[in-house]
Phi, psi and omega in degrees: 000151179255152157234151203243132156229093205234148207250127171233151181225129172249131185253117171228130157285075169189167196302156191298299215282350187261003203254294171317300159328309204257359148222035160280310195297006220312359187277001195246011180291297216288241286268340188201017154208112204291355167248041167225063171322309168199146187219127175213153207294133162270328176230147123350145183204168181305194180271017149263009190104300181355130154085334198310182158194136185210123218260143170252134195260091196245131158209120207254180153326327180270173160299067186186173199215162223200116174234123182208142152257161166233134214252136171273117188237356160230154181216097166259106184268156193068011181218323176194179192215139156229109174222173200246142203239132214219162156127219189263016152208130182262084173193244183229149162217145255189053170281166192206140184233141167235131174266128177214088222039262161260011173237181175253164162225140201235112137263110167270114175228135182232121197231106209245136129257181190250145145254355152285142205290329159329278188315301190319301204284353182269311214267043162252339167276130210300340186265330161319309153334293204267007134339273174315300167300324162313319167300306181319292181312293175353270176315322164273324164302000172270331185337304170300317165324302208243000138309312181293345180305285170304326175267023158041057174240163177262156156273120188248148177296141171275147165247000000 
């Protein structure tokens, strides 16, 4: 298996509490991000998300789609989201908020393996590795792109 540990930070000019809603929401991600084809609930979780699962559907830059589910094991609200990821990548994934005046901060970090037998043997090779991060980077700077989009705010260089 490769393991992947890769980190993203969004600077959105906008409030803690709408930046936390709308990815707090993930079943409402297919409405304003567009490399999330689907995401649909397996399980229930308490009424913050706790315990919920929900399998997600990725489709990135490269030819290939990404199927995983994820079980939420932690819901802090307005400070972080944790779930553990299951499917063709196995691990954590880790959001985190910060209010830092009139903007928000968003740290994602996910530290993954591959477990589809495909994924496991290209990604020893090293310009696949940085594909695959590249595919990564990607999905998520358009993610920030079309959150500020929707609470109709800008993405800013963090400082």
């Amino acid at each position: 298996m490769a393991e992947f540990r890769l980190a993203t930070l969004w600077c959105i000019e906008a409030p803690l509490q709408a930046v936390w809603d709308t990815i707090h929401d993930a079943t409402t991600w297919p409405t304003w991000w567009k490399n999330v084809e689907a995401v649909r609930e397996l399980q229930a979780g308490a009424t913050d998300g706790l315990g919920a699962v929900h399998r997600y559907t990725w489709k990135g830059a490269l030819p290939y789609r990404v199927i995983i589910d994820v079980r939420v094991t932690r819901v802090a609200p307005l400070v972080a989201l944790e779930g553990e990821a299951s499917g063709a990548l196995k691990g954590v994934g880790r959001w985190r908020f910060t209010a830092d005046g009139s903007r928000t901060l968003v740290h994602y970090d996910w530290h993954v393996r591959t477990s589809s037998t495909w994924m496991n043997a290209a990604a020893l090779a090293p310009p696949v590795r940085r594909a695959f991060r590249w595919n990564h980077d990607s999905i998520m700077r358009e993610g920030g792109v079309a959150l500020a989009r929707l609470l109709e705010a800008r993405l800013v260089d963090c400082e």
